[in-house]
N, C-alpha and C positions, 0 to 999 in steps of 0.2 A: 761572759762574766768572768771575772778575776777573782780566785778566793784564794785568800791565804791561807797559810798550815793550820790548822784548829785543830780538837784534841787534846791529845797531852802533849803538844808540841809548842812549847815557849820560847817567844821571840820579842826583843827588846826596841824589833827595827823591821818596816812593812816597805814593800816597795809600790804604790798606785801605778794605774796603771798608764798613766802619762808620764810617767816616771821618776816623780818625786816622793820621796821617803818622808814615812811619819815615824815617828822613832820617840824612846824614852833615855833618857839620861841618870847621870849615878842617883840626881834626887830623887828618882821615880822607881827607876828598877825595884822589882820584890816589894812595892808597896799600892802597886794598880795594877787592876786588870780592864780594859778598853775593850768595847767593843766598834770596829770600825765599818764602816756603811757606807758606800759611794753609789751616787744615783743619779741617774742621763733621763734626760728629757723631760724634767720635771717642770708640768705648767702650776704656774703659780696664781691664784684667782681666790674667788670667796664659795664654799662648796660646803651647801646646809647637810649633806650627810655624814661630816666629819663633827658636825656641833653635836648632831641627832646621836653618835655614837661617844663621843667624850661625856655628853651628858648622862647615859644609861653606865657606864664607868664609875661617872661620877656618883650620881643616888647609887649602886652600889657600897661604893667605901663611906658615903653620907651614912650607913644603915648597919657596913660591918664595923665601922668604929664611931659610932654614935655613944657619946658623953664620956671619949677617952681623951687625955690627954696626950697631948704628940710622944713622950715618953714613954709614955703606955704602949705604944704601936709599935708592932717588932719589926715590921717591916722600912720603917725609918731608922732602924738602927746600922743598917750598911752605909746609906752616905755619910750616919755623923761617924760613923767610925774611919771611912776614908778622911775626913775631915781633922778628925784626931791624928790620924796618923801625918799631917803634916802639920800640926800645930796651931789649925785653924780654927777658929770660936764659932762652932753651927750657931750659936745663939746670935751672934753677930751678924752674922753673915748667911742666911740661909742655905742650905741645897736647894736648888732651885727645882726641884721634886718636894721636898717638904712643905717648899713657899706654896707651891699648887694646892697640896690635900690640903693644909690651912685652910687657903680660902675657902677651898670644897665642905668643911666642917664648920668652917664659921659662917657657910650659905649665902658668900658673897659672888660666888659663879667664877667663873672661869674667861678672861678675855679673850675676844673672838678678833684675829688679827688676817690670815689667810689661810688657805689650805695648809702650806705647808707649815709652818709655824702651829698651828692648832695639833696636828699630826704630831709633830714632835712633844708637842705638850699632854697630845692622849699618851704618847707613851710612854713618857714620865712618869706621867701618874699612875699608868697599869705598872710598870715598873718598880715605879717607887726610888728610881736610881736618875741622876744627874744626868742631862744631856746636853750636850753641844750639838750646834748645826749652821753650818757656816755653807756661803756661798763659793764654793770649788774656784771660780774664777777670780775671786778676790784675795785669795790666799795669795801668796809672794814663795814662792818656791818652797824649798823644805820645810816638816814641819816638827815641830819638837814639845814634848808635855813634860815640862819639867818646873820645880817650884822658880817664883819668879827672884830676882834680886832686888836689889835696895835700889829704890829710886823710878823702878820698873810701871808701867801704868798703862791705861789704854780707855780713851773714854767710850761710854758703855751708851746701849740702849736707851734711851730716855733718863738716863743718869747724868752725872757730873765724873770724875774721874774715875777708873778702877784700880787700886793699888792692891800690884802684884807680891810685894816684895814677902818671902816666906810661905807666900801660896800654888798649888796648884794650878798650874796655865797652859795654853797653847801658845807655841809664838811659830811665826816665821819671820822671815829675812828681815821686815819692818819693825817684829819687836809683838808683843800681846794683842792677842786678838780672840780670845776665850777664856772660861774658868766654868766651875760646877754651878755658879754661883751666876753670873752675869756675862755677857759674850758684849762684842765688841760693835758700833758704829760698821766700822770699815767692813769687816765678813759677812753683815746681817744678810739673810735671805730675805728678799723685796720680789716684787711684779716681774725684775727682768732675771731674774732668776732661773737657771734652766738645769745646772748641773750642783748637787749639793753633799757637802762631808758630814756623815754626823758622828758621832763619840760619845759611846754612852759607857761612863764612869762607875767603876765600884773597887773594892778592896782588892791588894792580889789575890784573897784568900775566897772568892766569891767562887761560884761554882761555875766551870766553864760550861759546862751543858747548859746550865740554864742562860749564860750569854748568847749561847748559839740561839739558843730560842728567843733571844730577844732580837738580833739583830733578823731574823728570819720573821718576826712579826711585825720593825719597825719599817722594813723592808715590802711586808704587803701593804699595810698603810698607808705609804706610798704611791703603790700602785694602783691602790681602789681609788683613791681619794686626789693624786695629783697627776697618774696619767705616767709614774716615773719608771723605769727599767733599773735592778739593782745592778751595778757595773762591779762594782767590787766589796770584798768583806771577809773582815780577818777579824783576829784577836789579838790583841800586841799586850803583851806584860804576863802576869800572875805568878 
């Protein structure tokens, strides 16, 4: 396994360990902290014991924030604040951590799509912070999280187009293929899926310890539930 400098040690530029760099740009520096997660041999299938536990998560925060409004919840307040700090309308545009507890509060359940997808979605929610999860072998060489430009786009999961421009994204060689908000067609993690990136988003100002323990939890998640080995994992930004 690959781990990069964590601590107090901030870097703006990660090197994977096939040897392509994920990196942040002047729009990104001093305003995210990433936490980065690479993982081999991930089977991908339907597996009732990641439901069994998203759902005991879920009736928890059903019960600790029962009759608050999302506002009310302090723990929603790091993604809309990443959100702000690049000009973006949470009200618009969900974090896709908020869009979860929503439904978990308005007792519409949580979709059940596969192991790994479900995985990333428990940890959203235990989180509470934005994730990406993208299939390793679909990405296009380098990879860059910088706000998008004018014009920029990528069409999205069960969506119509994503427009980038002014927001938060992942691109490589091809152009967008993530955001906090919706991820892309071309990267989605599917059945042939074996090797996957995931990104999980918050303010520079977020606490790195507690990153560390996130990516060290999304990290077993994986391994109970899809069979995957962590290959590599760093922190890029803050």
């Amino acid at each position: 396994m690959t781990v990069a400098p964590e601590g107090d040690d901030v870097t703006d530029h990660l090197t994977l360990p096939d040897g392509r760099a994920i990196s942040l740009d002047e729009t990104t520096a001093g305003k995210l902290l990433a936490g980065i997660v690479g993982l081999e041999g991930v089977t991908v299938s339907e597996q009732p014991a990641v439901w069994e536990e998203t759902e005991t998560v879920a009736a928890g925060l059903a019960v600790k924030y029962a009759g608050k409004q999302p506002s009310e919840i302090a723990g929603l307040r790091e993604a809309r604040e990443l959100y702000r700090s690049f000009g973006m309308d949470f009200t618009r545009h969900r974090p896709s951590s908020e869009a979860l507890l929503r439904r978990v509060l308005n007792q519409k359940g949580l979709y059940r799509l596969n192991n790994a997808v479900d995985c990333c979605n428990l940890a959203s929610l235990a989180f509470l912070l934005p994730i990406g999860m993208y299939d390793q072998d679909q990405i296009d060489r380098d990879i860059t999280l910088r706000a998008g430009r004018d014009g920029e786009e990528y069409p999205g999961i069960r969506k119509a187009s994503v427009h980038l421009s002014g927001r938060l994204a992942l691109f490589d060689a091809q152009g967008g293929f993530g955001s906090p908000t919706s991820d892309s067609a071309r990267t989605c993690v599917g059945e042939n899926t074996t090797r996957v990136l995931a990104v999980i988003m918050a303010t520079a100002s977020y606490e790195r310890r507690s990153m560390e323990r996130h990516i060290e939890r999304f990290a077993s998640l994986f391994e109970r539930h899809c069979g995957a080995e962590i290959g590599f994992s760093g922190l890029l930004g803050g």
